[in-house]
C-alpha positions as CSV (number, residue, x, y, z in Angstrom):
1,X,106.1,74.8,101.2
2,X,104.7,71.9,103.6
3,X,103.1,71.3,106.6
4,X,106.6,71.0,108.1
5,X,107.4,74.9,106.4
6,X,104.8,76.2,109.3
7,X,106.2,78.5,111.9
8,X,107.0,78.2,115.5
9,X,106.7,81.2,117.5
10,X,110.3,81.6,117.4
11,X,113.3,79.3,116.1
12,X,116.4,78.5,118.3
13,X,118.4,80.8,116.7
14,X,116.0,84.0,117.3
15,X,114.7,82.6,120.4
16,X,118.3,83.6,121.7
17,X,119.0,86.5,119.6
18,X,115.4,88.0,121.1
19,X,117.0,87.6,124.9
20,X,120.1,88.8,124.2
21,X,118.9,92.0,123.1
22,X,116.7,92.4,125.4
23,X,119.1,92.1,128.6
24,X,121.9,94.4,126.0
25,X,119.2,96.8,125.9
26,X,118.8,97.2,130.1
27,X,123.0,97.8,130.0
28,X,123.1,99.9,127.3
29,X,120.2,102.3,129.1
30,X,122.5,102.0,132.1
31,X,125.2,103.4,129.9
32,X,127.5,100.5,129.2
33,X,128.9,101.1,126.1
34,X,130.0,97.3,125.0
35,X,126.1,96.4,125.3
36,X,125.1,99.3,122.8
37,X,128.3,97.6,120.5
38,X,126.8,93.9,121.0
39,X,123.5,95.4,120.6
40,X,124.4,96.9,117.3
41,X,125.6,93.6,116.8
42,X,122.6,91.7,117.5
43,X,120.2,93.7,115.8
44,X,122.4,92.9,112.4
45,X,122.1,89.3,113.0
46,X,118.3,89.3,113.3
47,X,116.5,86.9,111.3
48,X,113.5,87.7,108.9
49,X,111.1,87.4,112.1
50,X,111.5,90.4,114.8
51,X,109.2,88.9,117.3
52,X,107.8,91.8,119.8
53,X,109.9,91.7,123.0
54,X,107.3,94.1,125.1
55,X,106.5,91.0,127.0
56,X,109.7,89.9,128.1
57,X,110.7,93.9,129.0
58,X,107.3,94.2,130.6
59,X,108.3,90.6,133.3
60,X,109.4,93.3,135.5
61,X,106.2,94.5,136.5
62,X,104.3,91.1,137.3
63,X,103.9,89.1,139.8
64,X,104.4,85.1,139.6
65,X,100.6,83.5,140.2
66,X,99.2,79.7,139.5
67,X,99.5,76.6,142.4
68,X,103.3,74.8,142.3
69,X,103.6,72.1,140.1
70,X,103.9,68.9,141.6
71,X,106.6,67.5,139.2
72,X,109.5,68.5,141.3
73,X,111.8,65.6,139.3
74,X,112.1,68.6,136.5
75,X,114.1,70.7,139.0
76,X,117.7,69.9,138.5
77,X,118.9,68.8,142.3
78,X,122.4,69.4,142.0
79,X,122.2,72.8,141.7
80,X,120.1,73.0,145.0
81,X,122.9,74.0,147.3
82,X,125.5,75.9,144.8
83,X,125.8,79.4,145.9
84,X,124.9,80.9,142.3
85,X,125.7,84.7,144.2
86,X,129.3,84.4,143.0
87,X,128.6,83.4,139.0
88,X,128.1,87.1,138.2
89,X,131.0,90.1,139.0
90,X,128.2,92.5,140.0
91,X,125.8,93.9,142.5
92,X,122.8,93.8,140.1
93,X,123.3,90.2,139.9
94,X,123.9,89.2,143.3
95,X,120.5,91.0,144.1
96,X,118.8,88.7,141.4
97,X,119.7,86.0,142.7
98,X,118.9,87.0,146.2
99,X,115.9,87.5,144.8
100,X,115.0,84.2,142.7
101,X,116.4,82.3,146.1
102,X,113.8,84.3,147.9
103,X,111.3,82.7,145.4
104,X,110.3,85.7,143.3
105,X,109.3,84.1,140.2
106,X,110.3,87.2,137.9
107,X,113.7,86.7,139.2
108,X,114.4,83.4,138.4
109,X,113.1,83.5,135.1
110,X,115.5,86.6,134.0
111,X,118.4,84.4,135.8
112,X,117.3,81.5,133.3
113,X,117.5,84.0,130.7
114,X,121.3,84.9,131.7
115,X,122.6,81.4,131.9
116,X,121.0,80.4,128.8
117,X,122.5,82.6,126.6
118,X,125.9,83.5,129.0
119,X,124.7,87.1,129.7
120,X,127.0,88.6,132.1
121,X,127.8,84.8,133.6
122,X,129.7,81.5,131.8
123,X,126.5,80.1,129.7
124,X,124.7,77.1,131.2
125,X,122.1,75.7,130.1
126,X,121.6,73.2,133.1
127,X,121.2,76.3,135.3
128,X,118.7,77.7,132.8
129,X,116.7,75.1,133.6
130,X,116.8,74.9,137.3
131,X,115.8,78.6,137.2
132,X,113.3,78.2,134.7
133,X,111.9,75.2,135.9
134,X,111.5,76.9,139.5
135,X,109.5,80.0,137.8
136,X,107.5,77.4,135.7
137,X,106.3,75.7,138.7
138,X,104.9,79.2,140.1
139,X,103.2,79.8,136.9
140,X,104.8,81.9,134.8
141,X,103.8,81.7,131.5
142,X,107.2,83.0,130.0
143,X,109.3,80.7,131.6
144,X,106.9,77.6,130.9
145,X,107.6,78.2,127.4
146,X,111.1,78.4,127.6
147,X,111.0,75.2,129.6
148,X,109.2,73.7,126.9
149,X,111.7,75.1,124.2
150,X,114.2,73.5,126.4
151,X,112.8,70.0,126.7
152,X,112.5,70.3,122.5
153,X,116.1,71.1,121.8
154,X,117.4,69.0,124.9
155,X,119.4,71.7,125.8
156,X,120.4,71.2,129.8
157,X,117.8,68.4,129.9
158,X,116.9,65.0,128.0
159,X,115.1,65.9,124.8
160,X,111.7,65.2,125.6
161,X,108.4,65.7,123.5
162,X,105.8,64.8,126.2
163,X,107.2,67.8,128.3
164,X,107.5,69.9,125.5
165,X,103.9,69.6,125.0
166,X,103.3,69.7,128.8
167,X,105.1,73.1,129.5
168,X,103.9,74.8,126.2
169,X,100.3,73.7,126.9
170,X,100.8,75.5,130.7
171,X,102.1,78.6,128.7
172,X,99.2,78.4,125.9
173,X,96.2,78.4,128.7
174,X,97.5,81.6,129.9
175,X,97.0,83.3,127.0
176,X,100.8,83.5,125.3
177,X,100.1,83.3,122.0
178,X,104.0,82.4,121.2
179,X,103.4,79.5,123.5
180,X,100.1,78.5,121.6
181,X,101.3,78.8,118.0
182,X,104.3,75.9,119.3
183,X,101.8,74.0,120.4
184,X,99.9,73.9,117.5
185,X,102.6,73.0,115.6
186,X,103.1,70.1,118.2
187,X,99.8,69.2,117.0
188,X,100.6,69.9,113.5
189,X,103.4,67.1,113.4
190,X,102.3,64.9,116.0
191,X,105.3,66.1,118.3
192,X,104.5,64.5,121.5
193,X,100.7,64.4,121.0
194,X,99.0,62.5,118.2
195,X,98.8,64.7,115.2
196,X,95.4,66.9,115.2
197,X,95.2,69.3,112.8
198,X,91.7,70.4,114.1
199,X,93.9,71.3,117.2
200,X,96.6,72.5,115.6
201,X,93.9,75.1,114.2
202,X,92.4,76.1,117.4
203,X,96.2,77.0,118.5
204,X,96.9,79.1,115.8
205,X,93.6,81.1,116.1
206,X,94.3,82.1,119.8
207,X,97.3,83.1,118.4
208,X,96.8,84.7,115.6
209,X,93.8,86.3,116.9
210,X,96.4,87.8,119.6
211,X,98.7,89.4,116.0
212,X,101.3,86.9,116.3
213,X,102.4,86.9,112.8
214,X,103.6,83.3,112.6
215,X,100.3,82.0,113.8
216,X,98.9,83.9,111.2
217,X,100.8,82.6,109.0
218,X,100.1,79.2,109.7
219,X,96.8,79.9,110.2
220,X,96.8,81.2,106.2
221,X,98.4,78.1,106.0
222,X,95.7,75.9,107.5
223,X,92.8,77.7,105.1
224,X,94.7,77.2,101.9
225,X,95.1,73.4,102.3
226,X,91.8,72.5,104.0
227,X,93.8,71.4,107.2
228,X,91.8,71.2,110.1
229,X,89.6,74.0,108.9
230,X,87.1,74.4,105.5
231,X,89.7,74.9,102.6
232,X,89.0,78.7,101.7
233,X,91.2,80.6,100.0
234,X,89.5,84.3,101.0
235,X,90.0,83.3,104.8
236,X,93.4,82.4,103.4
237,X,94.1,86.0,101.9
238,X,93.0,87.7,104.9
239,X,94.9,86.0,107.1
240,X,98.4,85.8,105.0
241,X,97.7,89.9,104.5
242,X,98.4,90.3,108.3
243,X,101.3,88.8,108.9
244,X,103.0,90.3,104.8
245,X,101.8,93.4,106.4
246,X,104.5,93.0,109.3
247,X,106.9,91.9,107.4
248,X,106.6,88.1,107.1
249,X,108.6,87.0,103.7
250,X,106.7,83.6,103.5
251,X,103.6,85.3,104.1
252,X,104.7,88.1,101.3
253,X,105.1,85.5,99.0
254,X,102.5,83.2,99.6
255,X,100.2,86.5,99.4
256,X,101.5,87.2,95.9
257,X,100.9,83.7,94.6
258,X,97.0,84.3,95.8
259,X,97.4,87.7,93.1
260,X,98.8,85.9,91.0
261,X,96.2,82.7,90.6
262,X,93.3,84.9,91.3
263,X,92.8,82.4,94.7
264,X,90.2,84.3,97.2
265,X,91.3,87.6,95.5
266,X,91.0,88.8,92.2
267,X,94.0,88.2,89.9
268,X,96.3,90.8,89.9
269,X,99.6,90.6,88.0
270,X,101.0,93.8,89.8
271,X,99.6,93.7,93.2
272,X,102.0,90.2,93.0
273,X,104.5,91.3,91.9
274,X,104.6,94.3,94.6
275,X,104.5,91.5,97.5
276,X,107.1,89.2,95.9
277,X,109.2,92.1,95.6
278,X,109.4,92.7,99.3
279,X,109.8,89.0,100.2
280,X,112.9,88.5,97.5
281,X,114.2,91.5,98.9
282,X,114.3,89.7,102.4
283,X,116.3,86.5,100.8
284,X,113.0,84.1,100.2
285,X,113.6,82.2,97.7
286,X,110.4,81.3,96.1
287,X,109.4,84.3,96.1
288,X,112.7,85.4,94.0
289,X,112.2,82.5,91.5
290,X,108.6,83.9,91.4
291,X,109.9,87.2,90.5
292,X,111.9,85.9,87.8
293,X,109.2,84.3,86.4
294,X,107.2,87.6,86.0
295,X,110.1,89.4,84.7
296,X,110.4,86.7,82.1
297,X,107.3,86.8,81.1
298,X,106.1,90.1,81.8
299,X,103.6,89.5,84.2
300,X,102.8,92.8,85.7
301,X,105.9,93.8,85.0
302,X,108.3,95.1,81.6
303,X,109.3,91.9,80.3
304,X,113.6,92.0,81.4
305,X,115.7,88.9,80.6
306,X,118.4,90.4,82.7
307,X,116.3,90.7,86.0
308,X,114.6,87.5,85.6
309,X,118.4,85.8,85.2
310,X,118.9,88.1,88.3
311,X,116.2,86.7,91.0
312,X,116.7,83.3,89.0
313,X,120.3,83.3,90.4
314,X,120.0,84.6,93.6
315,X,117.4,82.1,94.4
316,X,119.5,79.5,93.0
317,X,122.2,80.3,95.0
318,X,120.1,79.1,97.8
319,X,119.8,75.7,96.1
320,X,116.6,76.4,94.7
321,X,115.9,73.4,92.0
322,X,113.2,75.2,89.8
323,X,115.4,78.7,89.7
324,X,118.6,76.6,88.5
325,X,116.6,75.2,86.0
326,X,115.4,78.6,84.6
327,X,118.9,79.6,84.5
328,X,120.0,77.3,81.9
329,X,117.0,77.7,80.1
330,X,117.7,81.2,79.5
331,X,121.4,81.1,78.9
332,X,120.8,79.2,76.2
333,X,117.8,82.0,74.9
């Protein structure tokens, strides 16, 4: 896996999936029985990555700090005069937004949150971005990142890298360590700053040193290739162990492959196989073709033709080229 295999905090799909349930969550405690339902929903969905939500359920409780931003051009001026009180069909809404037009930055954050992903009003991603942009320029962290994931996928605003790297660097300085993992891998591919992988390491240690698993998966990363750090592969170990130990399938597999070379570890044929087992169980696919390869061979395992042709196929069904290979090899055994 390359550089460009690193992790961001978060990727669009479970940046969304990660709001969702955490606004289905508040209705279902409230009782409302279709939330539970699209929770359910949600939760099956999930990608590999559950990314801790205490921060985002824990907005309600803080208040917005930090001088205003003086790059008012970022706040959408059309929406400036639209009554947004008669978007939503309840209450509980119409007091949020009385809120957020009061300037309480919490508010207009969780308003972002509703019109980007069309919770409980018609999704908009322009008016995710007025509100966000209004409760980035008051500081909050939360909603500088989101800014900043918004300016990246151009959703509601012109794509734009230099913001991107702007917002996520406002974010990074106050400690979110989702915010400081994307901005090292801004640095790591030279998106919208000139590629510094000495920076880029410096990121992921504030964020890795915070749990973030990604970050400590890139991080693991950064010490197995030598990039902007001493190429060690103990410091590599220690740091893929962290996130395989919540549940990170690259990490798993890229753990296993350190048993199974004896890099920064001693080699260990089983202790491989274990963490390859629980990364081809979550659909990686190198770390099924490397399952099949110790079944084949017997490496740590009872040699078995039939399961190596089994987490052959299943990572060749994912278009993996070595694992197709293997296949016809052994058909032909």
């Amino acid at each position: 896996m390359g550089v460009t295999g690193l992790h961001r905090a978060k990727e669009e799909g479970e940046k969304g999936d990660e709001k969702a349930i955490h606004w289905h969550t508040k209705a279902a405690k409230q009782g409302n029985g279709g939330a539970r339902n699209s929770l359910k929903s949600f939760k099956k969905r999930k990608k590999i990555i559950i990314v801790a939500i205490v921060f985002l359920i824990s907005l309600s409780t803080l208040s917005s700090s930090g001088e205003l931003i003086s790059d008012v051009s970022q706040t959408d001026k059309a929406f400036e005069n639209y009554d947004f009180s008669f978007d939503g069909g309840d209450n509980n809404f119409r007091d949020l937004v009385a809120k957020a037009t009061q300037g309480d930055a919490v508010a207009q954050y969780d308003l972002g949150v509703c019109y980007d992903y069309g919770l409980g009003v018609e999704q908009s991603y322009g008016k995710a971005v007025y509100w966000y942009t209004l409760a980035a320029e008051q500081g909050l962290a939360e909603a500088q990142h989101m800014l900043g994931y918004a300016y990246q996928y151009g959703e509601g605003v012109e794509q734009d890298y230099g913001k991107v790297v702007y917002w996520h660097t406002k974010a990074a300085e106050q400690g979110l360590a989702k915010a400081q993992n994307n901005l090292g891998w801004c640095y790591t591919d030279g998106l919208g700053v000139e590629q510094d992988h000495e920076k880029a390491a410096y990121w992921f240690t504030l964020a890795a040193e915070q749990d973030l698993a990604e970050a400590q998966y890139n991080l693991g990363y950064y010490y197995q290739h030598g990039l902007g750090v001493g190429q060690d592969s103990e410091k590599a170990v220690e740091w893929y162990t962290k996130p395989a130990d919540q549940g990170l399938a690259e990490a798993q597999n890229n753990l296993g492959l350190h048993y199974s070379l004896g890099f920064g570890v001693e080699k260990d044929d089983e202790k491989a196989v274990y963490w390859y087992t629980l990364a081809a169980d979550q659909g990686d696919a190198d770390a099924q073709y490397n399952l099949g390869v110790c079944y084949e061979n017997g490496y740590g395992v009872e040699q078995n033709y039939g399961k190596a042709v089994y987490w052959y196929t299943l990572a060749a069904d994912q278009g993996h080229a070595e694992a197709q290979d293997m296949i016809a090899s052994l058909k032909n055994i």
